[in-house]
C-alpha positions in Angstrom: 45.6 26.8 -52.8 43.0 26.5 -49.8 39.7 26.0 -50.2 37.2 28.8 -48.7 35.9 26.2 -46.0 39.6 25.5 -45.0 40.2 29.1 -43.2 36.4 30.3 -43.1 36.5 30.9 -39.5 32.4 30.9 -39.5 32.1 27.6 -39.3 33.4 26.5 -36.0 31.1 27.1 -33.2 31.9 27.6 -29.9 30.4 28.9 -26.2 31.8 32.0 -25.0 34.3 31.4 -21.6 33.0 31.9 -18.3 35.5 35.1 -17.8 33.7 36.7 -20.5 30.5 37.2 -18.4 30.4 40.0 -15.9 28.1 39.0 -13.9 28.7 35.4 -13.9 32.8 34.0 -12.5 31.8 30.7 -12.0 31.0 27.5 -14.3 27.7 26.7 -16.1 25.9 23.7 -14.5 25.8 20.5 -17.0 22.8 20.7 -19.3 19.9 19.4 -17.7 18.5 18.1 -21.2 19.7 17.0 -24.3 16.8 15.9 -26.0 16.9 18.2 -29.1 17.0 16.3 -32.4 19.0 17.4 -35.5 16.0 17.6 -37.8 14.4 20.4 -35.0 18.0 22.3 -34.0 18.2 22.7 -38.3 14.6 23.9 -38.7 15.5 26.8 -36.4 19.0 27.2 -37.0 19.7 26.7 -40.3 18.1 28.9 -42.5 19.3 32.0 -40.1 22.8 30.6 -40.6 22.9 30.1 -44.2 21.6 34.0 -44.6 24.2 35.1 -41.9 26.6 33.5 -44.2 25.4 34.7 -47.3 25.1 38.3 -46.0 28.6 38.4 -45.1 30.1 37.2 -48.0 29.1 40.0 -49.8 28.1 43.1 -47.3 31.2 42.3 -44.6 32.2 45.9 -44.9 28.6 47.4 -44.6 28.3 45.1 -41.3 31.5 46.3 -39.8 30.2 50.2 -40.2 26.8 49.3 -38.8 28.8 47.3 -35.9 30.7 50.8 -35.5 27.6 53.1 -35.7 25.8 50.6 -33.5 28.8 50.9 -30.6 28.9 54.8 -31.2 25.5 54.9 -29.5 26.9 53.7 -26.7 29.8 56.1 -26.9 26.7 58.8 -27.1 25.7 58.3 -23.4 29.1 59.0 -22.2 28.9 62.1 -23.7 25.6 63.3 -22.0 26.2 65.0 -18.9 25.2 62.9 -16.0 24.4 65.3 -13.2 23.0 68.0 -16.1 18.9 67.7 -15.3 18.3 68.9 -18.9 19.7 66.1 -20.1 18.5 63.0 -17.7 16.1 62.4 -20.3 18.2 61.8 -23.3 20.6 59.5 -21.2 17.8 57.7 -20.1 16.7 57.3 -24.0 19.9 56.3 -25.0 20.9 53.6 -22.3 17.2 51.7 -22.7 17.6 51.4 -26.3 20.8 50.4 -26.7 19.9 47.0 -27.0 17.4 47.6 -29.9 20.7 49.1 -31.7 22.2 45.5 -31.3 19.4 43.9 -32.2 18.4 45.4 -35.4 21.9 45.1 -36.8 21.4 41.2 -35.9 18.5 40.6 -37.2 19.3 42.5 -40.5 21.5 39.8 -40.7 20.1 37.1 -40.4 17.1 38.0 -42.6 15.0 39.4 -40.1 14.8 42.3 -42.3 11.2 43.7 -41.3 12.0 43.7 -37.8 15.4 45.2 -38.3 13.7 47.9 -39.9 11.6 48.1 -36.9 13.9 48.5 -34.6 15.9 51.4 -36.0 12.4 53.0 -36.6 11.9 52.2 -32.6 15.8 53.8 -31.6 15.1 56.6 -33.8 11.5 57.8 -32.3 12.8 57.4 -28.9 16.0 59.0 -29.6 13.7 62.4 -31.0 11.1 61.7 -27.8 14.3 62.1 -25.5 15.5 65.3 -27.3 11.9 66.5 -26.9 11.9 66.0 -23.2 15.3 67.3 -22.5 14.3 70.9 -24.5 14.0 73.5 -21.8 10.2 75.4 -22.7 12.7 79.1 -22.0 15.3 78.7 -24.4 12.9 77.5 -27.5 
């Protein structure tokens, strides 16, 4: 029978291609500086890993619906009218905080919990401040 760290696919590392950047199309230069010593890359990197870990062992299907609900904003400015003047504000709301979706869910796990927190509480005010300003005075 295999042994969890046998197929745990978690604990290979690896940089993403050069193809998977959209801006980027051509190789990374070498690294200008390898001076980091293990005892520094573990105090940073370590105690976020073993949380990350720990978190998904037991809430992997909670982070796969926050994963969804985080990519559903996304799906949300699609569904705003572009050329609608009513509506530029929302669609401005929704594509500036997009990233503070991605980053909550990431920090939530990896123990960041507080600023997690703060995030959502930062995507949610805006989201309400871009429903504000889209309301049109006449139809309230």
């Amino acid at each position: 029978m295999p042994t969890r760290l046998s197929y745990d696919f978690r604990r290979w590392r690896h940089k993403l291609r050069d193809y998977m950047f959209l801006i980027s199309g051509k190789r990374d230069k070498p690294p200008l500086n390898l001076r980091i010593d293990k005892e520094t890359w573990a105090g940073i990197v370590h105690l976020t890993d073993d949380v990350s870990l720990r978190t998904s062992d037991y809430f992997g299907p909670q982070l796969k619906s926050a994963y969804k609900i985080a990519n559903t904003w996304w799906d949300m400015f699609d569904d705003v009218p572009e050329h609608d003047s009513d509506l530029t504000p929302l669609r401005e709301f929704i594509v500036s905080n997009y990233a503070e979706c991605e980053a909550s869910l990431f920090n939530a796990l990896v123990g960041y919990y507080r600023q997690a927190g703060a995030s959502l509480r930062f995507v949610l005010e805006a989201l309400l401040s871009g429903i504000y300003f889209s309301l049109d005075d006449r139809k309230a």
